[in-house]
MIDOSE-1310 file (N, C-alpha, C; in nm, 2 decimals, decimal comma, always signed):
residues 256
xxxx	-1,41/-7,54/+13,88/-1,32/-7,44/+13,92/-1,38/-7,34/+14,02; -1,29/-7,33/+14,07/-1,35/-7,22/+14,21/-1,39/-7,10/+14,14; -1,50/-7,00/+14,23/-1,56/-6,91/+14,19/-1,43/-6,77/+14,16; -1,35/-6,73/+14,25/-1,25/-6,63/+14,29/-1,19/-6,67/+14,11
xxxx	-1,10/-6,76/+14,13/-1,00/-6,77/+13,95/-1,09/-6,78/+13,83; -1,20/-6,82/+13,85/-1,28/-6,79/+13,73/-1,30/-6,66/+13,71; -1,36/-6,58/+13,80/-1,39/-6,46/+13,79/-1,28/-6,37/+13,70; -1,14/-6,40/+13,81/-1,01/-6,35/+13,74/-0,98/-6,36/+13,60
xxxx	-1,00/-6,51/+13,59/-0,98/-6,53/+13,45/-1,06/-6,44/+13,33; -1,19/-6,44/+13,39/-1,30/-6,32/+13,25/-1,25/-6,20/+13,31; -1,22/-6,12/+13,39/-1,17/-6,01/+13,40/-1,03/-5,97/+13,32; -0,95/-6,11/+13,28/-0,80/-6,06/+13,26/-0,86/-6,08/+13,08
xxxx	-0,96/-6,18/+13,03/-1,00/-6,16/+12,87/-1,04/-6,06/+12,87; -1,16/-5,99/+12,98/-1,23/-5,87/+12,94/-1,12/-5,74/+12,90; -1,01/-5,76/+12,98/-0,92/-5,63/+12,94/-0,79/-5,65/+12,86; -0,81/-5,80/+12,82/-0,69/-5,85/+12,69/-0,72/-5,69/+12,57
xxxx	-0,84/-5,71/+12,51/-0,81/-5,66/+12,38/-0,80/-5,48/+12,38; -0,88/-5,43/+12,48/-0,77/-5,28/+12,50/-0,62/-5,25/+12,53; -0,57/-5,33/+12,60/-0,40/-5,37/+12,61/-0,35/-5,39/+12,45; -0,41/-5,46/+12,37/-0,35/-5,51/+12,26/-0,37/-5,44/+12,14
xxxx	-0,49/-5,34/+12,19/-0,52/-5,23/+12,12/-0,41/-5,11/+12,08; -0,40/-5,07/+12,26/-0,34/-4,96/+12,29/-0,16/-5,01/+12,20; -0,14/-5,10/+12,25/-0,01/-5,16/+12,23/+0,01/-5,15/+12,05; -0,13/-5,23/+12,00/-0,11/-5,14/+11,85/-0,09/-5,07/+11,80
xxxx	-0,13/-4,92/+11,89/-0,18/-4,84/+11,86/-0,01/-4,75/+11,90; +0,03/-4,81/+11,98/+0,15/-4,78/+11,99/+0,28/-4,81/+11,85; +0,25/-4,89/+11,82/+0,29/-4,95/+11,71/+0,34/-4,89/+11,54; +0,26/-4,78/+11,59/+0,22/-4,66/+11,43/+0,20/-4,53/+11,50
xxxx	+0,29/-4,47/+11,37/+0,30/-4,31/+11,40/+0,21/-4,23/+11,36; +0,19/-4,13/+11,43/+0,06/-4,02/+11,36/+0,07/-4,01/+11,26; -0,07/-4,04/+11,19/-0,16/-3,97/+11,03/-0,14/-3,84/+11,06; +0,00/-3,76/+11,02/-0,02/-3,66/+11,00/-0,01/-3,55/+10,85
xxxx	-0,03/-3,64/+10,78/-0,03/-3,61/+10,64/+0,01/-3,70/+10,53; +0,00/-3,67/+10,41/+0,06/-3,75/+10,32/+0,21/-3,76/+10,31; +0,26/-3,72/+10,38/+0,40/-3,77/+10,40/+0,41/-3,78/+10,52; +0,49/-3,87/+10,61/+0,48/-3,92/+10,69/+0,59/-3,94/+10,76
xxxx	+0,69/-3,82/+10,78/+0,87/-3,86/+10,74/+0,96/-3,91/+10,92; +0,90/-4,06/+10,96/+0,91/-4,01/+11,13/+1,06/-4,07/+11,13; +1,15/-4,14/+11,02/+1,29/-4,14/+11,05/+1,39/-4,00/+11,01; +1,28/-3,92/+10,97/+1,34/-3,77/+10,93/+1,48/-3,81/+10,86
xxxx	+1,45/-3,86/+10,72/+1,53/-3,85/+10,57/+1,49/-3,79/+10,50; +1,41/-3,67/+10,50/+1,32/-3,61/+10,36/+1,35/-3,45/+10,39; +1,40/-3,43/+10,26/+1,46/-3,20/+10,31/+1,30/-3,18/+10,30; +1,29/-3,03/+10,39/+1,19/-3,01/+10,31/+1,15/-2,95/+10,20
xxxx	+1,25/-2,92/+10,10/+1,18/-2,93/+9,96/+1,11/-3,06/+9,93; +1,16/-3,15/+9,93/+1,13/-3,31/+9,89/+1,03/-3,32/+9,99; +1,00/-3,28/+10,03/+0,89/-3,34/+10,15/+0,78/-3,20/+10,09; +0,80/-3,12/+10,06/+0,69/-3,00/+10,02/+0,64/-3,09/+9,88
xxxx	+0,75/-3,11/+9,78/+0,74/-3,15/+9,67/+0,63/-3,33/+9,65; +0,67/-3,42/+9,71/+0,64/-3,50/+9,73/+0,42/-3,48/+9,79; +0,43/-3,41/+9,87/+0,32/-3,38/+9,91/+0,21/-3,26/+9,80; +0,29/-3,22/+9,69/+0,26/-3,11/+9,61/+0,20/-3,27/+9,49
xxxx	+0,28/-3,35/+9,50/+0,21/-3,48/+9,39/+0,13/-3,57/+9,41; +0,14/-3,61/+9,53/+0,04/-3,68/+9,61/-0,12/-3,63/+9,65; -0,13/-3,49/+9,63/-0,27/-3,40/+9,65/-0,32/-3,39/+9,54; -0,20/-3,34/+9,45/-0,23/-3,31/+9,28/-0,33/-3,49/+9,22
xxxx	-0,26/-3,59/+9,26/-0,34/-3,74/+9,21/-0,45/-3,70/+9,32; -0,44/-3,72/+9,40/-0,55/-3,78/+9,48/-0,71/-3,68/+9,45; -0,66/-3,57/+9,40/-0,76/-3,47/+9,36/-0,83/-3,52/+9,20; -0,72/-3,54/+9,17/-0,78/-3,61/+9,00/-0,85/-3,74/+8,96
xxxx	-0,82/-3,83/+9,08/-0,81/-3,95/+9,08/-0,94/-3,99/+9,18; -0,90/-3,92/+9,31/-0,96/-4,01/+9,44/-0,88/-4,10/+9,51; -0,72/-4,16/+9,45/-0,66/-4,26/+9,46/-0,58/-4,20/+9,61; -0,57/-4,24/+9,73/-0,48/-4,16/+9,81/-0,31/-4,29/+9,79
xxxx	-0,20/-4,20/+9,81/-0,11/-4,24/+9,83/-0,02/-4,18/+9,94; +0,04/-4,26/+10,05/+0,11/-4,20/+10,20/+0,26/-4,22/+10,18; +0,33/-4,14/+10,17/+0,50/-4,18/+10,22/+0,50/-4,15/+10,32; +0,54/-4,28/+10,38/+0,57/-4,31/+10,55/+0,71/-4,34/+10,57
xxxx	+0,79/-4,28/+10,62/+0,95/-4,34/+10,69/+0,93/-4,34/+10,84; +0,98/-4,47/+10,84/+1,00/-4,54/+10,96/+1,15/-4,56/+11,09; +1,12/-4,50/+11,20/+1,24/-4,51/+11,27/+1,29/-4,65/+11,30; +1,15/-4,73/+11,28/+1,15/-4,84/+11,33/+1,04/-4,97/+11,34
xxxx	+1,07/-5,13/+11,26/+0,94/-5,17/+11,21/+0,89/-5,24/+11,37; +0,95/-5,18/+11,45/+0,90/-5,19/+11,60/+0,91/-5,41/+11,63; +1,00/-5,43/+11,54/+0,96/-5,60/+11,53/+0,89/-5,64/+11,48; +0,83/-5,58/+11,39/+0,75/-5,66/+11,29/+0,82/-5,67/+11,15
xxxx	+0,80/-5,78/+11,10/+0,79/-5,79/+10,93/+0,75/-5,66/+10,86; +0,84/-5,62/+10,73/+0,77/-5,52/+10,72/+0,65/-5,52/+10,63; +0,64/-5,67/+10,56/+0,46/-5,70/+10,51/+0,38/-5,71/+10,60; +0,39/-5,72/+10,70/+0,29/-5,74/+10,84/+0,28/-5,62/+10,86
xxxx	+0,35/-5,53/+10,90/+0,37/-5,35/+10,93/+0,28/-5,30/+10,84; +0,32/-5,31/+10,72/+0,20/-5,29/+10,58/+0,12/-5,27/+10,59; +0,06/-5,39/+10,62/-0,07/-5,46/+10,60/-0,16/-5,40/+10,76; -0,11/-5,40/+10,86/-0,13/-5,33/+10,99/-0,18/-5,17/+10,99
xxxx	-0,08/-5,15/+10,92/-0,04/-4,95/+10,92/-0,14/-4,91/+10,81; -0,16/-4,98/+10,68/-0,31/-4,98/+10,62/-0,46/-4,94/+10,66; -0,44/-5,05/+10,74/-0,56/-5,09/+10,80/-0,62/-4,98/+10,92; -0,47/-4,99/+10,99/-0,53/-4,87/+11,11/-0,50/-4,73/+11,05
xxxx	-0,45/-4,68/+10,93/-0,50/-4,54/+10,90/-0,58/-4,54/+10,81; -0,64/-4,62/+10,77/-0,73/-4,62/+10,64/-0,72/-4,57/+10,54; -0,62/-4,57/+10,50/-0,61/-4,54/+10,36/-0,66/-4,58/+10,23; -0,68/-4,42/+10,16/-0,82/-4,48/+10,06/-0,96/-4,43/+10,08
xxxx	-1,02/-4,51/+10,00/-1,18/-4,49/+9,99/-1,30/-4,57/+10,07; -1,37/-4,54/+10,18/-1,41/-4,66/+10,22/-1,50/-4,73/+10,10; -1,54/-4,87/+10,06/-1,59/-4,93/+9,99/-1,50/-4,89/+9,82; -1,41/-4,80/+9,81/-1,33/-4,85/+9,70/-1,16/-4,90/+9,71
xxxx	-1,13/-4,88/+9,88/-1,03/-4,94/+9,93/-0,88/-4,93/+9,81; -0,91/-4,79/+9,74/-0,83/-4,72/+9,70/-0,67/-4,63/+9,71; -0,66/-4,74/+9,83/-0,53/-4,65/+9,88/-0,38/-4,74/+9,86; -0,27/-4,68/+9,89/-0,14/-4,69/+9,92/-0,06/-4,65/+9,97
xxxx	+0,06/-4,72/+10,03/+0,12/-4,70/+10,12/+0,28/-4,72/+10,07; +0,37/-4,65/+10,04/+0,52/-4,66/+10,01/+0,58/-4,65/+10,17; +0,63/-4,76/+10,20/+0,70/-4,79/+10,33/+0,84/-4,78/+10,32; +0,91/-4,71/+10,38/+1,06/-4,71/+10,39/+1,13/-4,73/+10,55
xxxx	+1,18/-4,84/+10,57/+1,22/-4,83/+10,70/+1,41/-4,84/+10,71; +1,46/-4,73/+10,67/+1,61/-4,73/+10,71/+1,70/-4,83/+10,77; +1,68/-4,79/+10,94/+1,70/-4,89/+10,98/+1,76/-5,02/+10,98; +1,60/-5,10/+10,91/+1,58/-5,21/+10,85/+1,66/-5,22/+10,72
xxxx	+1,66/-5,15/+10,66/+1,71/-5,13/+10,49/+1,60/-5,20/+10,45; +1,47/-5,15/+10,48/+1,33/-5,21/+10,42/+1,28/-5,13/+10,36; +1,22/-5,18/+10,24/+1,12/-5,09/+10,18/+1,01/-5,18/+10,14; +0,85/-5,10/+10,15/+0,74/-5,21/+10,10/+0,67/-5,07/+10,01
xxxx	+0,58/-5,12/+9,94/+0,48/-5,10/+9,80/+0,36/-5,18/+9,91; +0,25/-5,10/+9,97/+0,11/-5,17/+10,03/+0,03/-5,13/+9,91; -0,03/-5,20/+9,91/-0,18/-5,17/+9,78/-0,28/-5,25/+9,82; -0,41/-5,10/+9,84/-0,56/-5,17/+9,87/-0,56/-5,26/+9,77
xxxx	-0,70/-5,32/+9,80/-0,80/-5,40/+9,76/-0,81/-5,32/+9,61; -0,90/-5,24/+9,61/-0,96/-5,17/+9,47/-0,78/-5,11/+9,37; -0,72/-5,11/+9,39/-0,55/-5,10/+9,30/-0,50/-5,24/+9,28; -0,53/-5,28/+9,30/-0,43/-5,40/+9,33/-0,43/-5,45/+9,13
xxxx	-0,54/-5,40/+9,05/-0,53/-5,38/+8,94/-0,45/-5,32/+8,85; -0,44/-5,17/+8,86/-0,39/-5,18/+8,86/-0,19/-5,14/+8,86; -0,21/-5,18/+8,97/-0,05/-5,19/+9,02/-0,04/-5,31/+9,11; -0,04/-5,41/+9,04/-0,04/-5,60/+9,05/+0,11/-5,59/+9,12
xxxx	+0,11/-5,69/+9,19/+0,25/-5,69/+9,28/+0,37/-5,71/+9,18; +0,35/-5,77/+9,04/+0,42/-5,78/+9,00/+0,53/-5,66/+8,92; +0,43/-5,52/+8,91/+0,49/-5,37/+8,90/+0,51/-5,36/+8,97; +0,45/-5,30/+9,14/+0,52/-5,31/+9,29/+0,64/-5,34/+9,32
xxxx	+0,72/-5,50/+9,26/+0,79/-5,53/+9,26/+0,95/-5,46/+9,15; +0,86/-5,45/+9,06/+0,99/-5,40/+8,95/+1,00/-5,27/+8,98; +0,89/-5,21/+9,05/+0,92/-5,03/+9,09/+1,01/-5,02/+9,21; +1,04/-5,11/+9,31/+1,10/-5,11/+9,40/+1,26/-5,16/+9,38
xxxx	+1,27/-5,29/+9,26/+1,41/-5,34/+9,26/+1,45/-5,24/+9,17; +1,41/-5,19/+9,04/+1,44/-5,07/+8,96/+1,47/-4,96/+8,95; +1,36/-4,88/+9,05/+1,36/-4,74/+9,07/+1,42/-4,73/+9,19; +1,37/-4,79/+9,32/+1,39/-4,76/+9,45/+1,52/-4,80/+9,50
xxxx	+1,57/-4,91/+9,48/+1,68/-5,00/+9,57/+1,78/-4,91/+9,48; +1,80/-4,85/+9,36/+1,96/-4,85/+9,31/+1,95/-4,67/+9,34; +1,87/-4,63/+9,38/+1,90/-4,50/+9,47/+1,93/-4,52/+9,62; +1,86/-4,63/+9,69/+1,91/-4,64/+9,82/+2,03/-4,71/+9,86
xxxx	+2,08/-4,77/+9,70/+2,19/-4,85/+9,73/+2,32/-4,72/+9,71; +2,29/-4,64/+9,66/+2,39/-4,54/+9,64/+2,37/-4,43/+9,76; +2,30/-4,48/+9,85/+2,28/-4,36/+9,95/+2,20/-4,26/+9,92; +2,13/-4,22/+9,82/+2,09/-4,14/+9,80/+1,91/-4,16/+9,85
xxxx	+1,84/-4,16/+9,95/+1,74/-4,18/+10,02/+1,60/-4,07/+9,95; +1,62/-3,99/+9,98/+1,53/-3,91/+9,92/+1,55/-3,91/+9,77; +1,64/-3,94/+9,68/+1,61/-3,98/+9,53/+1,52/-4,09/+9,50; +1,54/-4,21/+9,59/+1,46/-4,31/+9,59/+1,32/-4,33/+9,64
xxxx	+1,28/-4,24/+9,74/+1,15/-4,23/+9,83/+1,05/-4,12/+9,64; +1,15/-4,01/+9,60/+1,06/-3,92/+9,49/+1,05/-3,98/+9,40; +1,16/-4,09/+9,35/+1,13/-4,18/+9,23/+1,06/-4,27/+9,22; +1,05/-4,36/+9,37/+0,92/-4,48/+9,40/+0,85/-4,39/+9,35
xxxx	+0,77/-4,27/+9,40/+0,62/-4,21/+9,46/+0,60/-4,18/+9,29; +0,69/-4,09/+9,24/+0,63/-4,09/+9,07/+0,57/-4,17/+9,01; +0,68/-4,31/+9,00/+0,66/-4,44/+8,93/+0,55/-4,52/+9,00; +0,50/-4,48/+9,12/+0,39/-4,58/+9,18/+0,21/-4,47/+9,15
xxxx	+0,28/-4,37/+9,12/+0,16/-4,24/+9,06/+0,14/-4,32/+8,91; +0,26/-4,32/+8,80/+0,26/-4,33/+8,69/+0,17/-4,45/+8,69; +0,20/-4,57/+8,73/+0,11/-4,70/+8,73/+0,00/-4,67/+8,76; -0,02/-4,62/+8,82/-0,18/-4,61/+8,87/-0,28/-4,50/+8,76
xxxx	-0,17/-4,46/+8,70/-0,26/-4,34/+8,56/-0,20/-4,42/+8,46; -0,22/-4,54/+8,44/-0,20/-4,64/+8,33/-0,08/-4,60/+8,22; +0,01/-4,47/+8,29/+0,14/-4,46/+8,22/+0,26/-4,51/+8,25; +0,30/-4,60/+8,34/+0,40/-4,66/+8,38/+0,53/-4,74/+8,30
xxxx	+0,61/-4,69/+8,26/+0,71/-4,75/+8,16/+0,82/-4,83/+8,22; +0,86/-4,94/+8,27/+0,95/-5,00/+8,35/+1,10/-4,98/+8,25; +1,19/-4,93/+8,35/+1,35/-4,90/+8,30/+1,38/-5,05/+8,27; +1,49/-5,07/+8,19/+1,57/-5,18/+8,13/+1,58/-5,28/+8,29
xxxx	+1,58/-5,41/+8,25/+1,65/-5,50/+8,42/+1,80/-5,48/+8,39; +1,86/-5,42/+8,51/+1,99/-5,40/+8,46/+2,05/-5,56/+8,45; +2,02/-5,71/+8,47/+2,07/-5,79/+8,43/+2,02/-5,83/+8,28; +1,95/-5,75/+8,26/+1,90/-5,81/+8,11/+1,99/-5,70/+8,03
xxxx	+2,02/-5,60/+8,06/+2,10/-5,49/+8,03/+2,26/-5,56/+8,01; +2,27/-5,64/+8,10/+2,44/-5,63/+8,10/+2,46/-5,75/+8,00; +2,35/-5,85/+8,02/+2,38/-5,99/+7,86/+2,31/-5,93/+7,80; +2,23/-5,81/+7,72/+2,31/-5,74/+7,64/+2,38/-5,68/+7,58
xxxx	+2,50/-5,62/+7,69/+2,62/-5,58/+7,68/+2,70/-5,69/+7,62; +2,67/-5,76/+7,70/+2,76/-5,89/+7,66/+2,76/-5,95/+7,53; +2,63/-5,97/+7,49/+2,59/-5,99/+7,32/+2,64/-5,92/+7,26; +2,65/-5,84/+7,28/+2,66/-5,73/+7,19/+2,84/-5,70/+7,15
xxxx	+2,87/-5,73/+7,31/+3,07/-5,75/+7,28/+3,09/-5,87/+7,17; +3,01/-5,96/+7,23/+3,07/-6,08/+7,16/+3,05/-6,11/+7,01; +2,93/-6,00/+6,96/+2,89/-5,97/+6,79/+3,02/-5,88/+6,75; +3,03/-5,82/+6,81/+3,14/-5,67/+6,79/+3,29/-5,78/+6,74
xxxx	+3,34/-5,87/+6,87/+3,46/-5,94/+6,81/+3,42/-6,00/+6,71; +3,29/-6,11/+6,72/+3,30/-6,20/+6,56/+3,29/-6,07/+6,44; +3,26/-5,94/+6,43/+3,26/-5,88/+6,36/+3,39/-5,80/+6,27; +3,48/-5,81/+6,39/+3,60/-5,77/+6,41/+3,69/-5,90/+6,31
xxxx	+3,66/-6,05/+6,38/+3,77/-6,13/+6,35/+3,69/-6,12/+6,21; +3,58/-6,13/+6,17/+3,56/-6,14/+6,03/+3,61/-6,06/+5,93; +3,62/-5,98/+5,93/+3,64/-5,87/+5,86/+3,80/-5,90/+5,86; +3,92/-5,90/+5,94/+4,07/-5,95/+5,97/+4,07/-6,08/+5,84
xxxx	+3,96/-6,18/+5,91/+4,00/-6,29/+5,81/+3,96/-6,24/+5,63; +3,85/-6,12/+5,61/+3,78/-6,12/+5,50/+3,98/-6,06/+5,47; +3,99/-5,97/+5,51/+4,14/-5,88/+5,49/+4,24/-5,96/+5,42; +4,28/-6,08/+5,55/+4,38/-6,17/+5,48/+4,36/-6,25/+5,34
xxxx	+4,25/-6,25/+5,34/+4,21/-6,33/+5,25/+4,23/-6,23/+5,06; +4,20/-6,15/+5,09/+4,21/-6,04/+5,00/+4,38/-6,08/+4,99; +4,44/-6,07/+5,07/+4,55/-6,04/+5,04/+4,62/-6,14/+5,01; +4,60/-6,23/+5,09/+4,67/-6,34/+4,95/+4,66/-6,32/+4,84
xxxx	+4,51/-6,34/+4,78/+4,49/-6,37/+4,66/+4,56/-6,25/+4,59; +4,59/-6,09/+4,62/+4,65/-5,99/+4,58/+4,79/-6,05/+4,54; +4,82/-6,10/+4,67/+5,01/-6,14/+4,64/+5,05/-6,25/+4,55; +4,93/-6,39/+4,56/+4,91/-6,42/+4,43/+4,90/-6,41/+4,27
xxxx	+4,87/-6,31/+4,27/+4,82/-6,27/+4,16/+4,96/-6,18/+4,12; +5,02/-6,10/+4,19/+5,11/-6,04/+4,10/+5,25/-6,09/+4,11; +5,21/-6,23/+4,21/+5,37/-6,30/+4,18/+5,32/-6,39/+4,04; +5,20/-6,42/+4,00/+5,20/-6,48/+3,90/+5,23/-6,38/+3,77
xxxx	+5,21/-6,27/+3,76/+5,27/-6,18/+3,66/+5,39/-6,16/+3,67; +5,48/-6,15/+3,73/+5,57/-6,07/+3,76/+5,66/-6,27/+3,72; +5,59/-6,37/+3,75/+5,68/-6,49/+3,71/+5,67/-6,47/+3,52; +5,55/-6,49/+3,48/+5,57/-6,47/+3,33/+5,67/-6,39/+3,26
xxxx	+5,67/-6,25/+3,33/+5,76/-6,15/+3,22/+5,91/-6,20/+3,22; +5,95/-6,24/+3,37/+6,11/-6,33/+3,38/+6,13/-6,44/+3,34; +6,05/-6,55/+3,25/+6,06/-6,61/+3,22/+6,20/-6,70/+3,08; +6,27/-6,57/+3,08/+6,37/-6,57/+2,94/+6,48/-6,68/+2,96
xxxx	+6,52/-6,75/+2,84/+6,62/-6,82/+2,90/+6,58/-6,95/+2,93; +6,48/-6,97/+2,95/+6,42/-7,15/+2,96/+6,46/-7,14/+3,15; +6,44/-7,06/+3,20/+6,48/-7,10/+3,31/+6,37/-7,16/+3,39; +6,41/-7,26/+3,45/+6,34/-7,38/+3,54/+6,30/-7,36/+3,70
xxxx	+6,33/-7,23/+3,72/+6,32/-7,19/+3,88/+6,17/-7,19/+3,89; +6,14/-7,21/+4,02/+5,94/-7,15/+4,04/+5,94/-7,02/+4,07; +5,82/-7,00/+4,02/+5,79/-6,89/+4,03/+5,81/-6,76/+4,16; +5,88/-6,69/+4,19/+5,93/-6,57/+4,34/+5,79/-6,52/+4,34
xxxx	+5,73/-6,51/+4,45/+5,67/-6,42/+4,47/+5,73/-6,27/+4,56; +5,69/-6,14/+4,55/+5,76/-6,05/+4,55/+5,62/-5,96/+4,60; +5,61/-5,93/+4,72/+5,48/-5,87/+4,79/+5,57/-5,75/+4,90; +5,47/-5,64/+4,93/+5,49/-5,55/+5,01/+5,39/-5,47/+5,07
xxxx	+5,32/-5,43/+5,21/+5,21/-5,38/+5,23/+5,24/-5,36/+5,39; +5,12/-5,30/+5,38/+5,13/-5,23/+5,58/+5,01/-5,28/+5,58; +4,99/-5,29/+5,78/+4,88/-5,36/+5,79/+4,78/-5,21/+5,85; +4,66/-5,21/+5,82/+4,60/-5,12/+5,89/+4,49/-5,15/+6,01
xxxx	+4,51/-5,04/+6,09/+4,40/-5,07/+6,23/+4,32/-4,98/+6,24; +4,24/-5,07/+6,24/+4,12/-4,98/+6,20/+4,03/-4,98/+6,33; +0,60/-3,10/+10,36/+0,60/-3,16/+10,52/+0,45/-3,17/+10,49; +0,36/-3,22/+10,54/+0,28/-3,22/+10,55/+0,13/-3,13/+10,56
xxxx	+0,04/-3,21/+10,55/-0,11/-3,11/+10,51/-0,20/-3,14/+10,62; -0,24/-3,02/+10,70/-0,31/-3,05/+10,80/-0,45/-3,03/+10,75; -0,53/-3,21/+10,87/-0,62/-3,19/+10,80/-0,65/-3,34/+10,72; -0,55/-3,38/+10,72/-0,55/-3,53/+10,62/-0,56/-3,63/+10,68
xxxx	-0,67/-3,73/+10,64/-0,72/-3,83/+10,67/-0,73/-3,96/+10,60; -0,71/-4,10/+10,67/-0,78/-4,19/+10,56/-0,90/-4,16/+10,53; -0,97/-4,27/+10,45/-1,15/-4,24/+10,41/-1,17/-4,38/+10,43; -1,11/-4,51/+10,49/-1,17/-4,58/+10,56/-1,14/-4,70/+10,44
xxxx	-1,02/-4,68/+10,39/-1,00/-4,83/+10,27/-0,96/-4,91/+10,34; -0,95/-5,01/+10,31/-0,87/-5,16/+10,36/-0,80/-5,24/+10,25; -0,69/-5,32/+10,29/-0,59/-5,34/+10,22/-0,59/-5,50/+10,25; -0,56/-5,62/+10,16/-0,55/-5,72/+10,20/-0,45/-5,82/+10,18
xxxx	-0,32/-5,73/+10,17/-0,19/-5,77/+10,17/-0,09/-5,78/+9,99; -0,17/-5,69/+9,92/-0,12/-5,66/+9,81/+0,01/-5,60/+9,80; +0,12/-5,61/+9,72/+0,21/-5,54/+9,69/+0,37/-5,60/+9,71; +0,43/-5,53/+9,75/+0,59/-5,60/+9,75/+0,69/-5,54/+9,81
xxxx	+0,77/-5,59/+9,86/+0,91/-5,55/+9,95/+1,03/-5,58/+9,90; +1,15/-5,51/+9,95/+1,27/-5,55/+9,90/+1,33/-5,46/+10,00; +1,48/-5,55/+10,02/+1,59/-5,50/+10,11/+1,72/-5,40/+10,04; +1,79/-5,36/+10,12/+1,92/-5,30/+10,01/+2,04/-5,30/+10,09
C-alpha cells in the first residue's frame, strides 16, 4: 500500500476513539445529583423528597442510589443505556461497586432497575424485576409518574436494608378471587341442598302424622300430605459524585 493512504488510514484510527468518546459522552446527561430529572416529570416536592431518601441511605449505608429521567434513550436499548450511564457516572463505591441506578424513560415507556456488581446480592434481578412490574408499572400505567418513580426508589432502598416485602402478583390475586368465588357458590348450593333436604324430611314426617289420626272408617285412601312454608334468602445536591463503582449488567426492565 502506498505511503499517503496508509498514513491516512492511522490518522483516521488515531482519532476514531475521541469521536466515539465525545459522541458517548453526548449520550448522557449531567451528574448533577441524586436525582437526575432531565424529562422534567418530578414536582419539586418529590424531587426534594426523593433526594431527602437517597442521602439519608447512602449516609447509613455507603450504598449510592440515582433517579435519572430520561428525555430520551438517544437509540439505545434501555439495558445497554444502563449498563453505559453506570459506568460513565460511576456510581457507587470504587472497589465495592455499590451503586444503582432507577432508569425511567417516558418517551420510551421504559423503565430499568441497574445494579452494581457488589448489590446484585442483594437485590438479584429477580426483586428488580418484581419491584418494577408491582410497584412501578401499575402507577405509570395509571399516569401517575411521580407515584411510581417514589415507590420504585422506597422499595429498591427497602431491599437493599434486607426489609423488602413484595405486594400480592395481582394475577395470583385475581385466581384467588376466583377460588374463592367458586368456594363461596359450592358453599351457597350446599347449604340450599342441606335446606331442601331438611324439608322434605319435615313434610314427611307430619304428613305421616296427620295420615294416622284420619285414619277412621277403614278408609283405603294414601296417605295426603299437607305442608306450608316460605323460602328464605339468606432537585438536586450540589456537589454529588460517583465514587468510581462499576456495574456488569445486573437488574431488570419493563415497558407500560
Amino acid at each position: 500500500m502506498p505511503r499517503g493512504p496508509l498514513l491516512l488510514l492511522l490518522a483516521s484510527l488515531l482519532l476514531l476513539p475521541p469521536s466515539l468518546a465525545r459522541a458517548q459522552d453526548e449520550a448522557f446527561p449531567t451528574l448533577s445529583g441524586r436525582v437526575v430529572d432531565e424529562a422534567e416529570i418530578l414536582s419539586e416536592p418529590v424531587e426534594a423528597q426523593l433526594v431527602e431518601l437517597l442521602a439519608g441511605h447512602e449516609q447509613a449505608t455507603g450504598n449510592q442510589l440515582v433517579v435519572v429521567t430520561l428525555s430520551s434513550l438517544r437509540g439505545f436499548d434501555i439495558a445497554d443505556y444502563g449498563l453505559r450511564l453506570g459506568r460513565a457516572w460511576g456510581i457507587g463505591q470504587e472497589g465495592k461497586d455499590n451503586g444503582v441506578l432507577l432508569i425511567v424513560a417516558p418517551s420510551e415507556r421504559a423503565v430499568r432497575i441497574e445494579v452494581g456488581y457488589g448489590l446484585e446480592g442483594q437485590l438479584p434481578d429477580a426483586t428488580a424485576r418484581i419491584i418494577i412490574e408491582r410497584e412501578i408499572l401499575p402507577a405509570f400505567r395509571a399516569g401517575d409518574l411521580e407515584g411510581g418513580v417514589l415507590t420504585g426508589a422506597r422499595a429498591i432502598l427497602a431491599a437493599l436494608g434486607g426489609g423488602y416485602i413484595a405486594p400480592p402478583d395481582p394475577a395470583e390475586r385475581q385466581l384467588e378471587n376466583e377460588q374463592l368465588g367458586r368456594l363461596i357458590v359450592l358453599l351457597i348450593a350446599g347449604g340450599l341442598a342441606a335446606g331442601m333436604v331438611w324439608i322434605v324430611r319435615l313434610m314427611v314426617r307430619q304428613g305421616g302424622v296427620r295420615t294416622g289420626g284420619s285414619g277412621r272408617g277403614g278408609s283405603s285412601g294414601g296417605a295426603r300430605a299437607v305442608s306450608s312454608g316460605r323460602a328464605s334468602s339468606w432537585r438536586s445536591s450540589s456537589g454529588f459524585r460517583g465514587g468510581g463503582g462499576s456495574f456488569g449488567g445486573g437488574g431488570a426492565s419493563g415497558r407500560w
